[in-house]
VOPAGU-2260 file (C-alpha; in pm, 1 decimal, decimal comma):
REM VOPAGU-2260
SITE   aa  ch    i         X         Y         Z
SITE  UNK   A    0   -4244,0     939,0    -543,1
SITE  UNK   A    1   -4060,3     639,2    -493,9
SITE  UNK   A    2   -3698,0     668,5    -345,6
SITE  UNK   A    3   -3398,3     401,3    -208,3
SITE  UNK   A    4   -3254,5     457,9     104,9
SITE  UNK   A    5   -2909,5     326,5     159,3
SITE  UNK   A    6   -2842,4     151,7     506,3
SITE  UNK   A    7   -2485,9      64,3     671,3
SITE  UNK   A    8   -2405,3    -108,4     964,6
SITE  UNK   A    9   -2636,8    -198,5    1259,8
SITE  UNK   A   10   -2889,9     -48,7    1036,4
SITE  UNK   A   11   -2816,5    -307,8     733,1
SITE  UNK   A   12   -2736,5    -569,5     985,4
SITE  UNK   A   13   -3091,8    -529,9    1180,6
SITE  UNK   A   14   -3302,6    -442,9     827,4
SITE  UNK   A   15   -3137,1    -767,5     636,4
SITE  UNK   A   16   -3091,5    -572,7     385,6
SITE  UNK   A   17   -2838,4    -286,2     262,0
SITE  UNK   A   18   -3144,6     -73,6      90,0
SITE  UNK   A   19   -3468,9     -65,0     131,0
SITE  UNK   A   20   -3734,9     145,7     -52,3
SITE  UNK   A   21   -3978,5     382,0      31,3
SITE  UNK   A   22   -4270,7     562,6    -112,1
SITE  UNK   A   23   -4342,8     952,8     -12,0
SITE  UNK   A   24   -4599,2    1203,4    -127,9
SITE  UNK   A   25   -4463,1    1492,9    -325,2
SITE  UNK   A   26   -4277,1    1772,8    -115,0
SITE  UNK   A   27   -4214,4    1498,1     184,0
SITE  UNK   A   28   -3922,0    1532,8     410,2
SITE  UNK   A   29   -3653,5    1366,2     552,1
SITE  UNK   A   30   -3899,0    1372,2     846,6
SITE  UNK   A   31   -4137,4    1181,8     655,3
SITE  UNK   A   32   -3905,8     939,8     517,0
SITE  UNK   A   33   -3740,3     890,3     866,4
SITE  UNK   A   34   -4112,7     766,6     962,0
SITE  UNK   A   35   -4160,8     582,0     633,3
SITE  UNK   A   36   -3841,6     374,7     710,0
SITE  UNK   A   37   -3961,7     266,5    1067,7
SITE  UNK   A   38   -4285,1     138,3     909,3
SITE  UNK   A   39   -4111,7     -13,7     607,6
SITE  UNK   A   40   -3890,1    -240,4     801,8
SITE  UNK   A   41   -4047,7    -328,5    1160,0
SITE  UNK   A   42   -3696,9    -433,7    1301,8
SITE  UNK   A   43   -3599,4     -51,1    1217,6
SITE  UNK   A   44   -3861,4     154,6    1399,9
SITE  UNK   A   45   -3734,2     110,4    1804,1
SITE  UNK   A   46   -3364,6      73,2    1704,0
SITE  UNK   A   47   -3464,6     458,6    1513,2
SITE  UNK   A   48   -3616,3     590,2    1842,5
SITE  UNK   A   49   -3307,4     490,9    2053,5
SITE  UNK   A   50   -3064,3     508,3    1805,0
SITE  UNK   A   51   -2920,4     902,8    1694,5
SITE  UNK   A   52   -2880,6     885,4    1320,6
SITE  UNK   A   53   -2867,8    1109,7    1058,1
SITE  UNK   A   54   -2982,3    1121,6     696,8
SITE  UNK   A   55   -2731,7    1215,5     426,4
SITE  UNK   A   56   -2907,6    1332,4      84,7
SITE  UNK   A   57   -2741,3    1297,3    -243,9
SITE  UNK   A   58   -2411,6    1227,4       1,2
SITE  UNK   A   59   -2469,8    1581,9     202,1
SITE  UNK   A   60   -2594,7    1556,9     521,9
SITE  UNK   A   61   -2953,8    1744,6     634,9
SITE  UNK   A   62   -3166,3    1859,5     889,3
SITE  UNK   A   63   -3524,5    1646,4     920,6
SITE  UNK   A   64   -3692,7    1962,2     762,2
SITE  UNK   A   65   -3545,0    1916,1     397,4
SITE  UNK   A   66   -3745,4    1859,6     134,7
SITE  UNK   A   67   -3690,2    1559,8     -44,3
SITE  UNK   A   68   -3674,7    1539,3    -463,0
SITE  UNK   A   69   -3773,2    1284,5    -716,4
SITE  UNK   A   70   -3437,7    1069,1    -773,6
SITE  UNK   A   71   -3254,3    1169,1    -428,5
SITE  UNK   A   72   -3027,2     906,6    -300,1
SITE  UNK   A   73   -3134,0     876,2      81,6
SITE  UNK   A   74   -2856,4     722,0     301,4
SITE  UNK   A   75   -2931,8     658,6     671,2
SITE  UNK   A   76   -2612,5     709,9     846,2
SITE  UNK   A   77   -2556,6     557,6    1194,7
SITE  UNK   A   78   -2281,1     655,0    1479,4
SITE  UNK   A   79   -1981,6     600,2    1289,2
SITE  UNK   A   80   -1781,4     469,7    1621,9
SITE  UNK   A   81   -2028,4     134,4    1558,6
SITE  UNK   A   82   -2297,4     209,6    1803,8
SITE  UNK   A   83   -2160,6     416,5    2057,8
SITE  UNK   A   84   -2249,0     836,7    1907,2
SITE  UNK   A   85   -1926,7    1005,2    1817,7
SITE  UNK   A   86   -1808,8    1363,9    1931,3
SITE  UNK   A   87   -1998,9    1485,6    1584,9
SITE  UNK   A   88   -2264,0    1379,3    1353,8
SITE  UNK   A   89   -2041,1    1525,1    1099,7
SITE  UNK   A   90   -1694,1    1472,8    1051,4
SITE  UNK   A   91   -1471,4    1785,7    1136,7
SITE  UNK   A   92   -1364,3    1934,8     809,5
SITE  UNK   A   93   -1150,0    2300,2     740,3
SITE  UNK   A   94   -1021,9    2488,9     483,6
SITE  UNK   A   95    -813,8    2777,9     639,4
SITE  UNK   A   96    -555,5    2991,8     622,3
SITE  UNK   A   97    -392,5    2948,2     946,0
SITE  UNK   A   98    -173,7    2726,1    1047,7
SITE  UNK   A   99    -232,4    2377,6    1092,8
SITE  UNK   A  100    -216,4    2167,6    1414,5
SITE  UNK   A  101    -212,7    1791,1    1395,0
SITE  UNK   A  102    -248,6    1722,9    1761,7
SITE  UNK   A  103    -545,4    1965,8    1773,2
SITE  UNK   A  104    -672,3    1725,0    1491,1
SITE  UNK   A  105    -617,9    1446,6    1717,5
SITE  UNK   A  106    -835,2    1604,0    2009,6
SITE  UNK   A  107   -1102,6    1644,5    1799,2
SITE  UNK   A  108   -1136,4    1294,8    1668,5
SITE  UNK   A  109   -1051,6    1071,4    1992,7
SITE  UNK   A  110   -1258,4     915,5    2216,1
SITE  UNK   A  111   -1264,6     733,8    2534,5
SITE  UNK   A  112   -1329,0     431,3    2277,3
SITE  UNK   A  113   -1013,0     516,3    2056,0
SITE  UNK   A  114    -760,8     274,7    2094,5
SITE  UNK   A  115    -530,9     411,8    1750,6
SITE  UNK   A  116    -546,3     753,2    1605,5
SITE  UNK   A  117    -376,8     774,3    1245,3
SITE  UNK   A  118    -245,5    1133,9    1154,9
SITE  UNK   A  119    -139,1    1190,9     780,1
SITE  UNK   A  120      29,6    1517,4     759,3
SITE  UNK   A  121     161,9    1704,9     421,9
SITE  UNK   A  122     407,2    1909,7     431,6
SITE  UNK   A  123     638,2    2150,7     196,6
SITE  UNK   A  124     939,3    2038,3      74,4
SITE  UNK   A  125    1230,1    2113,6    -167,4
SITE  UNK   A  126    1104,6    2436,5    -234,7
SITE  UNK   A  127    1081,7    2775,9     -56,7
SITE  UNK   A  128     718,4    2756,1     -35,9
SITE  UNK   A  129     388,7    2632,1    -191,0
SITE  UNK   A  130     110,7    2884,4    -278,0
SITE  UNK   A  131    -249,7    2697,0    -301,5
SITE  UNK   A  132    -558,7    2784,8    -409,0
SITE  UNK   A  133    -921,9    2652,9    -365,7
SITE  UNK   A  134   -1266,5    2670,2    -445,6
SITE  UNK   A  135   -1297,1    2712,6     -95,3
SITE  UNK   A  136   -1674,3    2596,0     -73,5
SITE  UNK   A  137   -1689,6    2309,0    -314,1
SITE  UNK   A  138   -1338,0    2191,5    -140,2
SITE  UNK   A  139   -1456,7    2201,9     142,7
SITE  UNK   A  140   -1801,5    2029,6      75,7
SITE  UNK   A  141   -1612,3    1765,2    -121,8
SITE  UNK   A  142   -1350,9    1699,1     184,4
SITE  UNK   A  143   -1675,7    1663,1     385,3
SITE  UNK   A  144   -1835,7    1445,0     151,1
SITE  UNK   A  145   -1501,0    1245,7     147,1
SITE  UNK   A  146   -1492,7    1175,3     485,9
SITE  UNK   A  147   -1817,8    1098,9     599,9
SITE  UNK   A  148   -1835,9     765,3     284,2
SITE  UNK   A  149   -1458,4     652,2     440,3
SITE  UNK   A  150   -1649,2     653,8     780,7
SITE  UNK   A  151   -1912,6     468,5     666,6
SITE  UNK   A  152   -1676,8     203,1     529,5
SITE  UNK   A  153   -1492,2     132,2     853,0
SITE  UNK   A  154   -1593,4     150,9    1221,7
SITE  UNK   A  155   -1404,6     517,7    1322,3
SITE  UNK   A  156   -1433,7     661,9    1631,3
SITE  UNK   A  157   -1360,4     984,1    1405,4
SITE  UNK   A  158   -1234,5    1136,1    1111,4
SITE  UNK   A  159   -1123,8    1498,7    1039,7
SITE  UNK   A  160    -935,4    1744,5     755,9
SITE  UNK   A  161    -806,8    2006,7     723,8
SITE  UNK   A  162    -627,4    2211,9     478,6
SITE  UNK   A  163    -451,7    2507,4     448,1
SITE  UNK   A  164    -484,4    2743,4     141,8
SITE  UNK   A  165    -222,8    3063,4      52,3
SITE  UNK   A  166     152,0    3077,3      97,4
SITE  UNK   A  167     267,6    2750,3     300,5
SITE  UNK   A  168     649,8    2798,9     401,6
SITE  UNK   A  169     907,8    2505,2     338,9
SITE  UNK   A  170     872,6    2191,8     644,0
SITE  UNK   A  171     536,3    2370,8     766,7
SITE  UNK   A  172     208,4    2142,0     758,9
SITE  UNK   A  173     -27,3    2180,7     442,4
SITE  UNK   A  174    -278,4    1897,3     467,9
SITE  UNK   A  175    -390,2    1685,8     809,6
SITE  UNK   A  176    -643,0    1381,3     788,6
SITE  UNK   A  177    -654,7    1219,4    1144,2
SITE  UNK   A  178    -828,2     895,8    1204,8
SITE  UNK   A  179    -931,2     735,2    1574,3
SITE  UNK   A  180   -1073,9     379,1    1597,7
SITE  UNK   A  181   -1051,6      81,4    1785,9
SITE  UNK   A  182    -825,2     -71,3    1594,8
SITE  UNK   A  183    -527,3      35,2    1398,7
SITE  UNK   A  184    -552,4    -152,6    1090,7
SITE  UNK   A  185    -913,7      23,5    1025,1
SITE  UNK   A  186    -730,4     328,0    1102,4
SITE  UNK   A  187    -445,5     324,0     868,2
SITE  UNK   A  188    -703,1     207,5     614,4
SITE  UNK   A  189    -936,9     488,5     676,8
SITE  UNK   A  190    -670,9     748,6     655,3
SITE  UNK   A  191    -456,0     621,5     384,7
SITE  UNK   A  192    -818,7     632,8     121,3
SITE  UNK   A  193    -924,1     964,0     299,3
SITE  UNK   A  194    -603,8    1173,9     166,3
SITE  UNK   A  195    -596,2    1008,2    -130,3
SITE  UNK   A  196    -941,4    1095,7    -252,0
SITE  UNK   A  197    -853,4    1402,3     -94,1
SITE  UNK   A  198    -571,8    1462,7    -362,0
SITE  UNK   A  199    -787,1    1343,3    -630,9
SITE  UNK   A  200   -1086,9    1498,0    -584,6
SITE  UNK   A  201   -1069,2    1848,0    -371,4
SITE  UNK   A  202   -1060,0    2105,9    -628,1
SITE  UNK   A  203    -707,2    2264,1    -459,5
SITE  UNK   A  204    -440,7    2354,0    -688,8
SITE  UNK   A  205     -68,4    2410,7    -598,1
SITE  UNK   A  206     209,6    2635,7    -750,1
SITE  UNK   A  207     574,4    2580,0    -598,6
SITE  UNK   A  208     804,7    2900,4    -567,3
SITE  UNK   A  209    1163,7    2883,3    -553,5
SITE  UNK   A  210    1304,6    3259,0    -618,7
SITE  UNK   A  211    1121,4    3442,1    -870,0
SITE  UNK   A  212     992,2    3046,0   -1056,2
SITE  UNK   A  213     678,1    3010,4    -991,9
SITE  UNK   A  214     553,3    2684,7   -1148,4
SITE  UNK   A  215     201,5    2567,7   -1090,6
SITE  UNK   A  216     238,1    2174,7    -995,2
SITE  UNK   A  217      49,8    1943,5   -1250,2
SITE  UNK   A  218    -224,9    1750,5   -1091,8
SITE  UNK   A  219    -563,2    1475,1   -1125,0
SITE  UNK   A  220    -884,9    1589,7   -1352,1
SITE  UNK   A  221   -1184,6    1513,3   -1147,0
SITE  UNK   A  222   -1433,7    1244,5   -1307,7
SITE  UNK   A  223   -1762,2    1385,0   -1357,3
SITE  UNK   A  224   -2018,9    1254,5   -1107,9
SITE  UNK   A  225   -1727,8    1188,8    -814,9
């Protein structure tokens, strides 16, 4: 089977090339392709060894082990902090609910590279409280999913969500997305197209309650294939 792996980066940058393809016996893993990319593009193979990287399949990210599928869309993710590793391969992601902190946020994503961290933070307003509901696992999956294509889009140190589900009292926190980089322009940036996918795309809903109203708050249909 013949499949394209995406690069980004150092990886693109070093390869020439944003893609490159690879060919892989039936039932191969990411193991094998990992190997199949160092001989594919000769500038690739040492920067692979010294470099830690991880593959994301069909935009999730996997262990070397997984089997690999006719038509999978292989993306070789490296260090989003631009060459130096960050604090996770993956970005920190949560669907909870307990209480939010955005300074615990902002622990998680800094680094002694962070020069700006970015902290969007939702809260209830105007009403006596907001009631959500999620598919938890798909939310949180799609937050994930979010998160780790903003970080490959600008050089983050990090990048982590979280949001709160059930009964979410007026002027307390629903939604954090906290961003560290360098620089605070890519950190704005980063944040400010991480909660708005977020909005668009999580499958959350929302129903406001003032008194006995309870009004469920009208929202974004999902595109098929996002």
């Amino acid at each position: 089977m013949v499949l394209q792996v995406r690069l980004f980066a150092i990886l693109r940058e070093r390869a020439g090339s944003d893609s490159l393809e690879i060919e892989l016996a039936e039932g191969a893993t990411v193991a094998d392709a990992m190997r199949a990319i160092g001989a594919a593009r000769e500038p690739l193979a040492g920067l692979l060894e010294a470099m830690p990287v991880v593959m994301a399949v069909n935009r999730s990210y996997v262990g070397e082990e997984t089997q690999l599928s006719p038509g999978d869309e292989l993306a070789l993710i490296p260090p989003v902090s631009g060459g130096q590793a960050a604090k996770s391969s993956r970005p920190h992601v949560r669907v909870t609910t307990e209480p939010l902190s955005a300074d615990r946020l902002a622990a998680v994503v800094a680094t002694n590279h962070t020069g700006a961290i970015v902290s969007f933070q939702g809260t209830t307003r105007d009403v006596e409280r907001l009631e959500y509901e999620a598919y938890e696992p798909m939310a949180s999956e799609r937050i994930e999913a979010i998160l780790a294509e903003v970080a490959t889009q600008h050089p983050l140190e990090g990048i982590a969500a979280e949001h709160r589900i059930g009964p979410v009292p007026l002027g307390e926190l629903s939604v954090v997305v906290t961003v560290a980089a360098a620089h605070r322009e890519e950190a704005f940036a980063a944040a400010r197209k991480a909660i708005d996918r977020i909005k668009a795309e999580a499958p959350i809903w929302k129903r406001e309650v003032e008194g006995p109203a309870k009004t469920w708050v009208e929202g974004n249909t999902p595109r098929a294939g996002d």
